[in-house]
VEXGUSE-292294 format. One record per residue: x, y, z of N, C-alpha, C in turn; residue in three letters. Coordinates in steps of 0.2 Angstrom, whole numbers, plus 5000, padded with zeros to 4 digits. Each point is the difference from the previous one (the first is absolute). Layout:
// residues N
XYZXYZXYZALA ...
This chain:
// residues 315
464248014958500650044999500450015007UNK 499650015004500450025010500349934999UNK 499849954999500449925001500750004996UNK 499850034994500749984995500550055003UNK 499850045003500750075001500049975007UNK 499749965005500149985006500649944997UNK 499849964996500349934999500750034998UNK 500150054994500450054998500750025005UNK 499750035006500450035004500349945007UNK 499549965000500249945003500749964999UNK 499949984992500649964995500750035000UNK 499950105001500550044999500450005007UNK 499549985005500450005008500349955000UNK 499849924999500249945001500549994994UNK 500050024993500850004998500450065003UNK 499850045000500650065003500150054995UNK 500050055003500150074993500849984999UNK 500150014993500949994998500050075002UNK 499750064997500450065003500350005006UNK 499549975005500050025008500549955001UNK 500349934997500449975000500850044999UNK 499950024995500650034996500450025005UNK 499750095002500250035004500550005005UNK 500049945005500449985005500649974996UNK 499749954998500749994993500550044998UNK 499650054996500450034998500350065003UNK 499950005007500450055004500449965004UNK 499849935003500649965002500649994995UNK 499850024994500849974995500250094999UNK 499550065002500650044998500450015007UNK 499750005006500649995006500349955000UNK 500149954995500549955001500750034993UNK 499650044994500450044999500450045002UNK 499650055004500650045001500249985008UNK 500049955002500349975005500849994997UNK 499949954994500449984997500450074998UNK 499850074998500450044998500350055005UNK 499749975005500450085006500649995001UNK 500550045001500650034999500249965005UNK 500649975001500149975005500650055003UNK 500250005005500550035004500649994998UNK 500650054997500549964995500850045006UNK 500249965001500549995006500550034997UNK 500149994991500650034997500150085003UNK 499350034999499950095001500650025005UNK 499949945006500350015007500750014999UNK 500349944997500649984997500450074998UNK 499650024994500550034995500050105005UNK 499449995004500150065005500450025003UNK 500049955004500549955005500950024996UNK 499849984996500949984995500050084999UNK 499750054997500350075000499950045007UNK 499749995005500250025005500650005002UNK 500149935001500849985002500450044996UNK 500049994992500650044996499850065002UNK 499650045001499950085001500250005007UNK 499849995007500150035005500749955003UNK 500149955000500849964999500750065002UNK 500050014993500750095000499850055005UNK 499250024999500050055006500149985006UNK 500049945003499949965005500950005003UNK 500350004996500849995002500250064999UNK 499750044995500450075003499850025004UNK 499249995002500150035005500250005008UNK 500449924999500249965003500750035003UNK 500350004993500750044998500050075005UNK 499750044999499850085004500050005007UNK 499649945005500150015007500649945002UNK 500149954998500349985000500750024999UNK 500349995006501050014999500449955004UNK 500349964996500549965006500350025004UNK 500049965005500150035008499850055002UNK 499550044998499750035004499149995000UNK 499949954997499249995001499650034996UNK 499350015003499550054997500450074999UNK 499850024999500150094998499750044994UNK 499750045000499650044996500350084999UNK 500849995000500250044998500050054994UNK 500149964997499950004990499450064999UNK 499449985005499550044999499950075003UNK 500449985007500050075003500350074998UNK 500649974995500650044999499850024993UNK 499449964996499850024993499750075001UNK 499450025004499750064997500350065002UNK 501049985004500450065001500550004994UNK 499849984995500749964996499850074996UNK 500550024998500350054995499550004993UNK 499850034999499550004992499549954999UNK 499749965007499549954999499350074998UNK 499850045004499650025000499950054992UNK 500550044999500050014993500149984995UNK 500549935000499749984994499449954999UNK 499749985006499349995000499450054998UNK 500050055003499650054997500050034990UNK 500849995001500050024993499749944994UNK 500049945005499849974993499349995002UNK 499650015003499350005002499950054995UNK 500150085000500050064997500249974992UNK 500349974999500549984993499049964996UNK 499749975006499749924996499450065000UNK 499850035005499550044997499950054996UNK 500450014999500250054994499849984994UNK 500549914996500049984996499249974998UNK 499849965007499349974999499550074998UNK 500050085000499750055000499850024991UNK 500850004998500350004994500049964996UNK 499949934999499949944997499350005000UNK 499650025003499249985000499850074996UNK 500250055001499850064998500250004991UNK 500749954998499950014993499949934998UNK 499749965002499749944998499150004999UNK 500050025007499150005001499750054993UNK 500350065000499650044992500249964995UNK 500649974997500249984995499849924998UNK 499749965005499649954999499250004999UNK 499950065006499350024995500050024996UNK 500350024997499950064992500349964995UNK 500249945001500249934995499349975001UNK 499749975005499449965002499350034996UNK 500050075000499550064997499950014992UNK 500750044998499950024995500649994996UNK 500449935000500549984997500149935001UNK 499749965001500249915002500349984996UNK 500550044992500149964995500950025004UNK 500150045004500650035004500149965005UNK 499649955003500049965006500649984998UNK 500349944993500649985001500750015000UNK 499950074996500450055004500550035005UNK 499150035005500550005007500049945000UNK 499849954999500249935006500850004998UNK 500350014995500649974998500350065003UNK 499950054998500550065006500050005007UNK 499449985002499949995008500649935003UNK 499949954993500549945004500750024998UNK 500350054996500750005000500450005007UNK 499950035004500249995005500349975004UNK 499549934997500349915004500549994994UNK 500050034992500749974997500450035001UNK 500150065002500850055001500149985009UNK 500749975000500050005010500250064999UNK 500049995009500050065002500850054999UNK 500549945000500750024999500050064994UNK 499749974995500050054993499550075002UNK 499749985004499450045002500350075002UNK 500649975007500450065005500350014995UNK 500349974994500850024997499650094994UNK 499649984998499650044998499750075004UNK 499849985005500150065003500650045004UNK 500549965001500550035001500350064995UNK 499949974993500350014994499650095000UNK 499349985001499550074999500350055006UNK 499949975006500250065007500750044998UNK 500449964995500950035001499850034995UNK 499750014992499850014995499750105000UNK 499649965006499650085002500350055001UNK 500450025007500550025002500550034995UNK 500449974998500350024995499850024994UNK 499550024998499650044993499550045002UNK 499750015007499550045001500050055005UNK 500849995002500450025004499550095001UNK 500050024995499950104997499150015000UNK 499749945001499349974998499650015008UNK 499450015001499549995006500049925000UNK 500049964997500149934999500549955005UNK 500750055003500549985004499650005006UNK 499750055002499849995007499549955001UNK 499449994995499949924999500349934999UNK 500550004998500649955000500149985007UNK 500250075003500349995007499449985006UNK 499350035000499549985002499849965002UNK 500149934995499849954997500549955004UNK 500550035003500649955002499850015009UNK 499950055000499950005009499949965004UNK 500649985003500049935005499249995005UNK 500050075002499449995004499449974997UNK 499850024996499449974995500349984993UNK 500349954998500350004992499349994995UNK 499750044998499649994995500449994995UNK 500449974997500149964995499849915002UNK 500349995005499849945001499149975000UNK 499850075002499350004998499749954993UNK 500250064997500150004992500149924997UNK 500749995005500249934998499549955002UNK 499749995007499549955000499550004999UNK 499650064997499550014993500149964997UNK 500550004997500049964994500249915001UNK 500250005006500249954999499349955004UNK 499650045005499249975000499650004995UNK 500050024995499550024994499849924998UNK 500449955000499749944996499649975006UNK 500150025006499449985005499650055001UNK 499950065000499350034999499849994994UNK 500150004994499850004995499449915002UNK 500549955001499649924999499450025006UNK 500250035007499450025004499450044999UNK 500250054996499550044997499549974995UNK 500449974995499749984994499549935001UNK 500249965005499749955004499350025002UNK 499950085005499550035001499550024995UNK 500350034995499550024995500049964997UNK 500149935000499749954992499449995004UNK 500050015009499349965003499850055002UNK 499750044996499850085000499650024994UNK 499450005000499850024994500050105000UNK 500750004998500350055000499550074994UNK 499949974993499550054998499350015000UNK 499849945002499350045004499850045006UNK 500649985005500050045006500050084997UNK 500750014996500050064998499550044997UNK 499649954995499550054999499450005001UNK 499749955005499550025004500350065007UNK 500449995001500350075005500250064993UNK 500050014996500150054996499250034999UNK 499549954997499450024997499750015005UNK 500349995007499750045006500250095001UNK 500650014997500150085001500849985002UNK 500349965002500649975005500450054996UNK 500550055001500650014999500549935000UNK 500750004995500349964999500549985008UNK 500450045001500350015009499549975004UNK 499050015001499649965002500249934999UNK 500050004992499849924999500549965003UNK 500550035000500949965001499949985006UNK 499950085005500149985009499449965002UNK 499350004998499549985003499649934998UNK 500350004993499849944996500549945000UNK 500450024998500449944998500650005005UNK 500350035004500249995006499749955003UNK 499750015003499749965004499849925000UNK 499850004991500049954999500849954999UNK 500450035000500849994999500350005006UNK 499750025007500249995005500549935003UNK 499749934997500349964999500849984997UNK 500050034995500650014995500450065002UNK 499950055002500450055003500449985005UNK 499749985006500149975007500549944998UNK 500249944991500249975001500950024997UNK 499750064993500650064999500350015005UNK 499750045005500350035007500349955004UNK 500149935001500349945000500350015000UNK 500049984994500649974994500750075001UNK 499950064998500450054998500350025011UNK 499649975002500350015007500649955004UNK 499949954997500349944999500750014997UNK 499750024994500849994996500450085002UNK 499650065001500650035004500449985006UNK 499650015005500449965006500349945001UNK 500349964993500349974999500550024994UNK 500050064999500549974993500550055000UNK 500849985000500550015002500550034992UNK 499949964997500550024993500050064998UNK 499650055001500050064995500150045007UNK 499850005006500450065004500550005002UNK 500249945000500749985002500550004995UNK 499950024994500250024995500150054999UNK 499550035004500050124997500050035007UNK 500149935004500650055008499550005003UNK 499350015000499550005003500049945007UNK 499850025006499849955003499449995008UNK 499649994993499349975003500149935006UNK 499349995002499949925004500549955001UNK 500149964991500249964999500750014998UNK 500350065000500749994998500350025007UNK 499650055005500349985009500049965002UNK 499849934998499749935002500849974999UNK 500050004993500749964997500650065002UNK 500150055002500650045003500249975008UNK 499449985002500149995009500149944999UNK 499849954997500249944997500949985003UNK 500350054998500649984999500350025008UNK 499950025004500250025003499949985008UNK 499249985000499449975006499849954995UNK 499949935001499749964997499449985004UNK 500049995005499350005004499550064998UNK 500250075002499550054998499849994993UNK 500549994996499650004992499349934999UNK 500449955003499349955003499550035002UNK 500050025006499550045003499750064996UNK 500250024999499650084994499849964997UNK 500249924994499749994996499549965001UNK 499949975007499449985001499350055002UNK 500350065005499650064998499850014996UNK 500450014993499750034994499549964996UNK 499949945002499749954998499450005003UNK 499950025006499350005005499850094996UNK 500550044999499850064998499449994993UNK 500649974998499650004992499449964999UNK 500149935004499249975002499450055002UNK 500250035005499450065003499850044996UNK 500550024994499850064997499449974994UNK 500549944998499449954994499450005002UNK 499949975008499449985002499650055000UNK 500250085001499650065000499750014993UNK 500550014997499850004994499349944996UNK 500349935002499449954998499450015002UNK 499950035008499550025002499750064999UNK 500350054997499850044996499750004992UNK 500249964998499849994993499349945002UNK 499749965005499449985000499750045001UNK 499250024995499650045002499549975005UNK 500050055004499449985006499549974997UNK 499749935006499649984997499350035003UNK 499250024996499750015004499349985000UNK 499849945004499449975000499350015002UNK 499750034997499450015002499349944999UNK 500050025007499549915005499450044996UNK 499549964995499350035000499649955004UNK 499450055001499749975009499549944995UNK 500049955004499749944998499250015002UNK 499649974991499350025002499549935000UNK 499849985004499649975000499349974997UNK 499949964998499350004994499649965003UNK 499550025001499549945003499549974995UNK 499949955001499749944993499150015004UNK 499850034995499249995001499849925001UNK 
């Protein structure tokens, strides 16, 4: 019996185990696959970067070009010096700074309850607001002011004898126009709404709720502690969006005598063509810094806990 299992294991060396064969084989052909599959380095990525660089810093590059530059006199950085003594730069910058946080406070506060309370205890409503939310982008703006015009002159003349009049007139106060407020509420809504609603579809919005409920959580809890937080991403991209399109948008207060950032922008315009260059490269670094804050805001912290490495020793 020791001879046959000798002769046995003899026969098994001298042909070669196929398992022990295979093995190399078959690991030589998967590195040859995925040799074959590794991502090669693709030169277009460069290209197409390259190509919006150019078209995006290009204009900046010539106005800014435009601003120190003056024939026959050379360099000069006048444009800039003479900008933060210029007559209403600093007020109508502040004003529209105060204008976008305001609106961004305001558009979060009746969006953030009324898409939870859709998301909760109403989903057949989602399509709904979605259609009220996007009216906005159907009506321009032009119809938008003609309308409020038609209400501000409306007021006044009818509630003349009313507590009502002094909120007509309150409403128009150059220093603070909250109506213009009012107006870019609404006219950010179809972008807080799409940034909102983007955070809660990737939210499992009612179990959060009531695993924090069947903990004790008051509702105000659940809002600030729960589901904030988890929407810190979407808020941060609202507060964007809605800061954005105020300190650019020009039709409605320059419509209702108001004047904000952008309509100082285009009155100096006519008069200093370098300075309105110059502010408007400014306002373009402003608005970048403010985004950036904002995006950096809206990342939540990341926080990595190292666990200590254990060592096992093999008997």
């Amino acid at each position: 019996m020791a001879a046959m299992t000798e002769t046995a294991e003899t026969a098994q060396t001298a042909t070669g185990d196929p398992v022990t064969e295979a093995v190399p084989e078959e690991a030589t052909a998967r590195a040859g696959k995925a040799a074959r599959h590794r991502p090669r380095p693709r030169v277009w990525r460069g290209a197409v970067l390259a190509l919006a660089g150019t078209y995006f810093l290009l204009p900046l590059l010539a106005s800014s070009v435009f601003t120190v530059h003056v024939p026959g006199q050379g360099l000069t950085f006048q444009a800039y010096t003479e900008l933060l003594g210029a007559d209403g730069f600093s007020q109508s910058l502040l004003l529209s700074l105060g204008l976008a946080a305001a609106t961004i406070v305001l558009s979060l506060l009746l969006a953030v309850p009324a898409l939870v309370a859709v998301r909760i205890g109403s989903p057949r409503l989602r399509p709904v607001v979605e259609v009220v939310c996007m009216l906005p982008l159907v009506v321009p703006p032009i119809a938008l002011v003609t309308g409020i015009t038609t209400v501000l002159r409306w007021g006044p003349e009818h509630l003349s004898r009313t507590p009502l009049y002094q909120t007509f007139i309150a409403v128009q106060d150059e220093r603070f126009p909250v109506v213009l407020v009012l107006a870019y509420t609404v006219l950010a809504l179809p972008f807080v709404h799409r940034s909102l609603d983007a955070g809660l579809r990737a939210v499992d919005v009612p179990t959060l709720v009531e695993a924090a409920r069947s903990c004790g959580a008051s509702w105000p809890y659940v809002v600030w502690r729960v589901l904030l937080p988890n929407l810190r991403t979407s808020l941060a991209g609202a507060a964007f969006l809605t800061l954005a399109l105020v300190l650019g948008e020009f039709t409605i207060a320059s419509l209702l005598g108001f004047r904000p950032f952008a309509v100082w922008i285009v009155s100096v315009s006519g008069a200093q063509a370098r300075m309105s260059v110059a502010v408007s490269i400014l306002s373009l670094l402003i608005t970048w810094l403010l985004l950036l804050f904002l995006s950096r805001a809206g990342t939540a912290p990341s926080t990595t806990a190292a666990a200590p490495a254990t060592s096992r020793k093999e008997p």
